[in-house]
C-alpha positions, 0 to 999 in steps of 0.5 A, a space after each residue: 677390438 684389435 690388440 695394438 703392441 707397441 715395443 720400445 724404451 719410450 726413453 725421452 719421449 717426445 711429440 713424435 712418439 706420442 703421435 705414434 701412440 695417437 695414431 695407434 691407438 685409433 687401429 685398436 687397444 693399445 698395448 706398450 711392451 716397454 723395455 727395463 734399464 738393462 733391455 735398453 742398455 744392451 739394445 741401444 748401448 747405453 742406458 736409458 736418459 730415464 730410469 724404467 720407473 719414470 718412463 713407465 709412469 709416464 706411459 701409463 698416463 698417455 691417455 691413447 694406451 689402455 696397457 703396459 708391460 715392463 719387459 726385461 732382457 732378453 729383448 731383440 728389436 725384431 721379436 716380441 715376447 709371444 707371452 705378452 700379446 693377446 691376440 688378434 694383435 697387430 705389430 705397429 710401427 713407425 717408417 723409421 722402424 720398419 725392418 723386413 725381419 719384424 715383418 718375417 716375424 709378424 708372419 711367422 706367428 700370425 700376427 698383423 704389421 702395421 708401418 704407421 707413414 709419416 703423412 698418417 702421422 703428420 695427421 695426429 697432431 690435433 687429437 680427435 677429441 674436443 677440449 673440454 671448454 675449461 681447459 681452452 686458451 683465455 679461460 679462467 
């Protein structure tokens, strides 16, 4: 199975971050590199509306991620800490993210870049997976 590595705050992660994880996760093993406070602060300029404690948890408990990893400063949007992937590895994206010098770097080390489009994820909205009948709307 391929390494999937998905780099990112996941600060404030809402519907739209969790398809992308959907739709990575059917591409191969989804590995989260989820950026500390102070990797978020120097990245974004702000600090996250989430400490690093809360997002970690809560993408640990997204059932499309088999990992995740903390990574701290120094971070750059267009690298990946190389000690953190196991490879075959693909580099996943979404379109809004999608930047020439990532894929300079994808290429640079041998590893796979993956833009997820928007109509591959409009897709993700309903999970593959059947609901459990327990779980359906109207049962008790």
């Amino acid at each position: 199975m391929k390494n999937i590595v998905l780099s990112a705050s996941f600060d404030d992660l809402r519907s739209g971050g969790i398809r992308v994880l959907h739709a990575a996760s059917q591409l191969g093993s989804v590995h989260a590199l989820l950026w500390d406070d102070e990797a978020v602060q120097r990245l974004d300029g702000k600090p996250p509306k989430f400490p690093a404690a809360e997002r970690l948890y809560l993408v640990q408990s997204i059932r499309y991620v088999d990992r995740v990893t903390l990574c701290g400063w120094p971070l750059d949007r267009d690298t990946l800490p190389l000690s953190e992937i196991t490879t075959p590895a693909a580099w996943v994206v979404d379109e809004a993210a999608d930047q020439p010098a990532r894929q300079a770097f994808c290429r640079e080390h041998g590893l796979e870049y993956r833009v997820l489009r928007q109509n591959e994820l409009a897709g993700s909205r309903n999970s593959t997976r059947p609901i459990p009948p327990h779980l359906r709307p109207g049962r008790a």
